[in-house]
MMTF fields as JSON, N, C-alpha, C and O atoms, coordinates in Angstrom:
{
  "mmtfVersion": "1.0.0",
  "mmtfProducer": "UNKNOWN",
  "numBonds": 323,
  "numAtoms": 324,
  "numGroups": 81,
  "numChains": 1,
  "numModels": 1,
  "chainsPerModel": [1],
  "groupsPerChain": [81],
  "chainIdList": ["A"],
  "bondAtomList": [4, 2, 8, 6, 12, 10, 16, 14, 20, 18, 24, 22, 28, 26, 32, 30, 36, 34, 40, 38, 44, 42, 48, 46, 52, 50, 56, 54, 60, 58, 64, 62, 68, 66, 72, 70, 76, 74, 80, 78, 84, 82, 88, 86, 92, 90, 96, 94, 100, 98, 104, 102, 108, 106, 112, 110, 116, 114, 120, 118, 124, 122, 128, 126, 132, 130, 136, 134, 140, 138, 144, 142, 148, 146, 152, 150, 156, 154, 160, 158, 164, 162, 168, 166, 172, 170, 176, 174, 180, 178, 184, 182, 188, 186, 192, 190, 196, 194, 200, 198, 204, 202, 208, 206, 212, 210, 216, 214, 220, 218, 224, 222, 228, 226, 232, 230, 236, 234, 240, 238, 244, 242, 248, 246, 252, 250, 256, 254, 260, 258, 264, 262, 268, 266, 272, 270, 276, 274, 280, 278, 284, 282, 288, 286, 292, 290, 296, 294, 300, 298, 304, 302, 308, 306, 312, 310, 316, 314, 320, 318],
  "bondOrderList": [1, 1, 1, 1, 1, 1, 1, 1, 1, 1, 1, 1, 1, 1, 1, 1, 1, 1, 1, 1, 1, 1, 1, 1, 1, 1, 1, 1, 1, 1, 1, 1, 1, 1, 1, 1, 1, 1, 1, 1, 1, 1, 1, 1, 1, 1, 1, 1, 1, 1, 1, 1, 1, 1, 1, 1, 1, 1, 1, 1, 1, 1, 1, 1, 1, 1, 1, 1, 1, 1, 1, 1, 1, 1, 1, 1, 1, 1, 1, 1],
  "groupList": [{"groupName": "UNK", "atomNameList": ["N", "CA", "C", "O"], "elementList": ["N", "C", "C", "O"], "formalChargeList": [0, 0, 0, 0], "bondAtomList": [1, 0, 2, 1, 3, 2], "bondOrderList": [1, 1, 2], "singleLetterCode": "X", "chemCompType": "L-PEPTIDE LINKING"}],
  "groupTypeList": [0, 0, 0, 0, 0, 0, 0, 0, 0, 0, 0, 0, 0, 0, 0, 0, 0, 0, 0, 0, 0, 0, 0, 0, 0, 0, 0, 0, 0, 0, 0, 0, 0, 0, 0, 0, 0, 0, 0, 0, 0, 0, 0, 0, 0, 0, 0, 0, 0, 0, 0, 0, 0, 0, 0, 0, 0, 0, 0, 0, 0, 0, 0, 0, 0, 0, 0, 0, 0, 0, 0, 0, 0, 0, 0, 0, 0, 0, 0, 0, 0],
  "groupIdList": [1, 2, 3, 4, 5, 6, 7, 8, 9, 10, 11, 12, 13, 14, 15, 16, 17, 18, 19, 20, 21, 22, 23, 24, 25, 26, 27, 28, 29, 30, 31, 32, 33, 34, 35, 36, 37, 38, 39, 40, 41, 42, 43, 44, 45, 46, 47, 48, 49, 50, 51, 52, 53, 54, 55, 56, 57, 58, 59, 60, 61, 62, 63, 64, 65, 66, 67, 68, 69, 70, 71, 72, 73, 74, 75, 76, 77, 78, 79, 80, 81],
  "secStructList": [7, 5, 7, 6, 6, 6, 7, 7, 5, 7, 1, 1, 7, 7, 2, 2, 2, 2, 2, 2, 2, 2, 2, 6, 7, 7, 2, 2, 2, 2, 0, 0, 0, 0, 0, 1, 7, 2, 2, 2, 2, 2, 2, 2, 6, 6, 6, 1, 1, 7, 7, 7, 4, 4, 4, 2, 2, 2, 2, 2, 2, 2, 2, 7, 7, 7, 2, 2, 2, 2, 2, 2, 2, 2, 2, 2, 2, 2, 2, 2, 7],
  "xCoordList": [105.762, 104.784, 103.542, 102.932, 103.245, 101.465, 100.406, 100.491, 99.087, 97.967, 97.576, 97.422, 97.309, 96.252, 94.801, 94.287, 94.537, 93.12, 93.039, 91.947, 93.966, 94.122, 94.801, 94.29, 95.874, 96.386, 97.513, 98.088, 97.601, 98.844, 99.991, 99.951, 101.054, 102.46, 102.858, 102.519, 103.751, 103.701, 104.667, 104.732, 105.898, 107.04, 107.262, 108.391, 106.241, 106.151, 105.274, 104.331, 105.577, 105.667, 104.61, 104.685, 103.395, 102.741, 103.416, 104.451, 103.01, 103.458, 103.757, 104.786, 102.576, 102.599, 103.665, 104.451, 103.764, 104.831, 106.489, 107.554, 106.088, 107.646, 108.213, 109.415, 107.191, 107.444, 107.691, 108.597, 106.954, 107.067, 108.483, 109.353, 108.613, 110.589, 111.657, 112.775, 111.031, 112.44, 112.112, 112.998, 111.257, 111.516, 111.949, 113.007, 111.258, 111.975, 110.854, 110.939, 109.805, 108.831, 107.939, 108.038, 107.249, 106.297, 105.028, 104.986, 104.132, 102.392, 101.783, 100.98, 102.34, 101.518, 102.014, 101.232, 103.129, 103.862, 102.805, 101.768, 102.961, 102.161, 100.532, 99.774, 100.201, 98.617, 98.292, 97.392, 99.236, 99.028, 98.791, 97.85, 100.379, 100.119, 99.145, 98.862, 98.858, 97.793, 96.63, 95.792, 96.55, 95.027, 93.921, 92.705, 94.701, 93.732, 94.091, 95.241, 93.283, 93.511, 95.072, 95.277, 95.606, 96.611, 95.873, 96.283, 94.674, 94.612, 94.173, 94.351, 93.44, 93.03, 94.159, 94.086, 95.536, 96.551, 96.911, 97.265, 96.85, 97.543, 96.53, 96.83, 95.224, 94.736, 94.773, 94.496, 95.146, 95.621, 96.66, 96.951, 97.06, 98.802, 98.997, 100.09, 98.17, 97.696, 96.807, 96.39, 96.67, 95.205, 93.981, 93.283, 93.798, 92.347, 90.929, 89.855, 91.415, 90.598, 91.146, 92.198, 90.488, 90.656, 90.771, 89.919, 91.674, 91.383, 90.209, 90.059, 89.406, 88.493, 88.975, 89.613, 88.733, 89.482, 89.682, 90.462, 88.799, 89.215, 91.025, 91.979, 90.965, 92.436, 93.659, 94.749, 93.4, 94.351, 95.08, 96.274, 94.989, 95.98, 97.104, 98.316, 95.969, 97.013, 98.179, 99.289, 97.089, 98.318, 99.578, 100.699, 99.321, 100.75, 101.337, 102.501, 100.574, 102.254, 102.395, 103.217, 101.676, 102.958, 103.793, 104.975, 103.176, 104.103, 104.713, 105.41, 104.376, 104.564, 103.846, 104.183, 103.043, 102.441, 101.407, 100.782, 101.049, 99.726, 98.757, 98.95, 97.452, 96.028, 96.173, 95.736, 96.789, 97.306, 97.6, 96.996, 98.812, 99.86, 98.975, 98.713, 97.926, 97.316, 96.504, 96.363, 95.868, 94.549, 95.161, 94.405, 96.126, 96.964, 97.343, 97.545, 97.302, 97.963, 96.827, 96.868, 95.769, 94.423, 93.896, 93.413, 93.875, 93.229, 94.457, 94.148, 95.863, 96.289, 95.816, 95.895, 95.346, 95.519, 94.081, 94.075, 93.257, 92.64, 91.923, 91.2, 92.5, 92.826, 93.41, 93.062, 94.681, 95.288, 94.024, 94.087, 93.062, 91.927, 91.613, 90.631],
  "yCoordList": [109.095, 108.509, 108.164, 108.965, 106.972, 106.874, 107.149, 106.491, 108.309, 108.38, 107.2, 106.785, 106.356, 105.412, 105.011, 104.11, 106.246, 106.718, 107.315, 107.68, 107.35, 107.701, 106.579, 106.313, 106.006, 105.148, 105.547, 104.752, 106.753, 107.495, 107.705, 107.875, 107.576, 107.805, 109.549, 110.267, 109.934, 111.098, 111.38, 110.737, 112.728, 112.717, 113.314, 113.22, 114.032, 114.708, 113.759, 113.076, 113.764, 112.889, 113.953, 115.159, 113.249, 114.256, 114.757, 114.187, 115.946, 117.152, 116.526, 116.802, 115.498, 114.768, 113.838, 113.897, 113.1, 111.944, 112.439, 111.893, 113.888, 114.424, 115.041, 115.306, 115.381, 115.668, 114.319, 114.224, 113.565, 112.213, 112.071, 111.942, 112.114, 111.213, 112.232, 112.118, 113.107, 114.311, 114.156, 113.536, 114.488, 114.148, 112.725, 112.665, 111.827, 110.011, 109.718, 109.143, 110.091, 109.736, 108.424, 108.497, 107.474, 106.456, 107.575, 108.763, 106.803, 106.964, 106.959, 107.782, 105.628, 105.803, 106.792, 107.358, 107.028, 108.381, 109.653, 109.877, 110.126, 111.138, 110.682, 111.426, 109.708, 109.791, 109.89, 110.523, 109.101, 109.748, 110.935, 111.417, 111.583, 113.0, 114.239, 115.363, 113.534, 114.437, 113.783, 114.54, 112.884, 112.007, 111.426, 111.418, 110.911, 110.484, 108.685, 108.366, 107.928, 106.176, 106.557, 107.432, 105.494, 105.275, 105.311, 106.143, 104.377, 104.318, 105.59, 105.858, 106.506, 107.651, 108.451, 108.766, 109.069, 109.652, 108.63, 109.309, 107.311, 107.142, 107.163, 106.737, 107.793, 107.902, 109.692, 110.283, 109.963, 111.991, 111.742, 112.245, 110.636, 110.847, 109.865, 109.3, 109.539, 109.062, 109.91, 109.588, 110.808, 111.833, 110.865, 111.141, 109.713, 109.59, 110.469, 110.639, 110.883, 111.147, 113.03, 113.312, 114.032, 114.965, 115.096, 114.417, 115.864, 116.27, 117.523, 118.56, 116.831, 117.845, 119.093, 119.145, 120.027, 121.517, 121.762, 122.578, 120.873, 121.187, 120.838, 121.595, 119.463, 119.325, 119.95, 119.398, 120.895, 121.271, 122.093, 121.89, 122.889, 123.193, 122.439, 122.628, 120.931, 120.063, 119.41, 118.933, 119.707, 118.561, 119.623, 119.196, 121.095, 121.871, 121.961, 122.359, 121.545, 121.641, 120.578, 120.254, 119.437, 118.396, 118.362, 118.696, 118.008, 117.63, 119.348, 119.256, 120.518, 121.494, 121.722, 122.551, 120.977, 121.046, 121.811, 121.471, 122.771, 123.827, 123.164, 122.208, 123.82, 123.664, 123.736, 122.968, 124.703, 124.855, 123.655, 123.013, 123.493, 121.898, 121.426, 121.315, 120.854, 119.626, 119.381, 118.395, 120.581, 120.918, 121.135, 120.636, 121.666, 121.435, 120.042, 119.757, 119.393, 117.752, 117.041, 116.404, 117.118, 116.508, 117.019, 116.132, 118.022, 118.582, 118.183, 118.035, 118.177, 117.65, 115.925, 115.331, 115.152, 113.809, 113.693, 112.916, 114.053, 114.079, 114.667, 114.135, 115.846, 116.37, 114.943, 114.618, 114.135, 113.121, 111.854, 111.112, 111.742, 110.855, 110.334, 109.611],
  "zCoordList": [75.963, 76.853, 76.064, 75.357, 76.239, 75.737, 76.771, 77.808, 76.618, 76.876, 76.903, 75.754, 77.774, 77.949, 77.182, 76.518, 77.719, 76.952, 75.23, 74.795, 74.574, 73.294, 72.312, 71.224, 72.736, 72.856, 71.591, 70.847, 71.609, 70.581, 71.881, 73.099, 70.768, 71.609, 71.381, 70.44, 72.684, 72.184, 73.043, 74.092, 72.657, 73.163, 74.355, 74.838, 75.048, 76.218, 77.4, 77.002, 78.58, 79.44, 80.121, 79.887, 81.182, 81.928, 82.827, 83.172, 83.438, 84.116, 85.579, 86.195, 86.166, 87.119, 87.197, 88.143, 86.425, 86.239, 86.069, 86.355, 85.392, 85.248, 86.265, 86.301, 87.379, 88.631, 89.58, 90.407, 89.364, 90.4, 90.192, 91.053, 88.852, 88.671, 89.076, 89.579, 88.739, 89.202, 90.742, 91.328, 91.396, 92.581, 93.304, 93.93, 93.208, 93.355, 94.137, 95.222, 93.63, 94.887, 93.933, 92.708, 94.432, 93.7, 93.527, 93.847, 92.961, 92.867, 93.992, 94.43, 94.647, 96.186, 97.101, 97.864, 97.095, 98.273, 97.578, 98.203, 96.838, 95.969, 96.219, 96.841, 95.806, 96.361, 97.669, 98.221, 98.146, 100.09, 100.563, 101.193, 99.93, 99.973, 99.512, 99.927, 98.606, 98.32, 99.124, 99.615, 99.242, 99.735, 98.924, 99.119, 97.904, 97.101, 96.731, 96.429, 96.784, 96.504, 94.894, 94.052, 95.254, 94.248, 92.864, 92.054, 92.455, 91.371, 90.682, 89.494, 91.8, 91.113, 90.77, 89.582, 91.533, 91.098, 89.587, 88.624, 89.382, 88.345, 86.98, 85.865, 87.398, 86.468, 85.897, 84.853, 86.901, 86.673, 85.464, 84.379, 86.318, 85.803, 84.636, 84.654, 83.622, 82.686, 81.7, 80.587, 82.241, 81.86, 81.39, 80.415, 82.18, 81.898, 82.337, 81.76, 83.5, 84.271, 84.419, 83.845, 85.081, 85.607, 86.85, 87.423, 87.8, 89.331, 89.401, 88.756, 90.605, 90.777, 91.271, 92.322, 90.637, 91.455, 92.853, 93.344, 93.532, 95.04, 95.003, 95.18, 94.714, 94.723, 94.049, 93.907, 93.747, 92.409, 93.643, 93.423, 94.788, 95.668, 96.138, 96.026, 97.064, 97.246, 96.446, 96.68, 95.027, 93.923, 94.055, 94.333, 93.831, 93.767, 94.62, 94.607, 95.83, 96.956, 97.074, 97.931, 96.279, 96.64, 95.262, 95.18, 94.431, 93.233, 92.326, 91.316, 92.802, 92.211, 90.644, 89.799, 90.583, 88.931, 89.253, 90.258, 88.663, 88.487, 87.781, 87.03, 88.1, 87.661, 85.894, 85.037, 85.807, 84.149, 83.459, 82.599, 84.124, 83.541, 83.599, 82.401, 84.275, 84.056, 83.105, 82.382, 83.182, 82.763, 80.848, 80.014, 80.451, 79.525, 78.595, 77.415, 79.892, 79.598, 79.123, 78.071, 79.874, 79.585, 78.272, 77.568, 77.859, 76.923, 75.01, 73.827, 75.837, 74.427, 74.484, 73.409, 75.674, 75.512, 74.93, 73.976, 75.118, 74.615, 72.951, 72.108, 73.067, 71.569, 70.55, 69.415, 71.738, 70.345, 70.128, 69.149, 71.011, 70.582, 69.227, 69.056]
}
């Protein structure tokens, strides 16, 4: 997957996205669900951006990814800067 924001390729796919596909759901079903505009889930799910901690409940019951995973994902995408 490429970081957007780094613009290095790298062999692990985000935590979000690896959940979207195993489950079969789009970006927009998932931003609904959680309640957030599409472009902002696809910027989670890019790691440009961070979820504000309020959401970090909703994100795990929908997509099952923890505050960790994410917070994980962001910090190597950024590390590859």
């Amino acid at each position: 997957m490429r970081f957007a924001n780094s613009g290095v390729m790298s062999d692990s796919v985000h935590p979000l996205k690896a959940s979207r596909l195993r489950r079969g759901t789009s970006q927009q079903q998932d931003a609904d669900a959680i309640g957030v505009n599409v472009n902002t889930f696809a910027g989670w799910e890019r790691a440009e951006m961070m979820p504000a901690p309020r959401r970090w409940a909703k994100i795990q019951e929908v997509t099952g990814v923890t505050a960790e995973q994410i917070t994980a994902a962001f910090t190597k995408a950024e590390a590859a800067v």
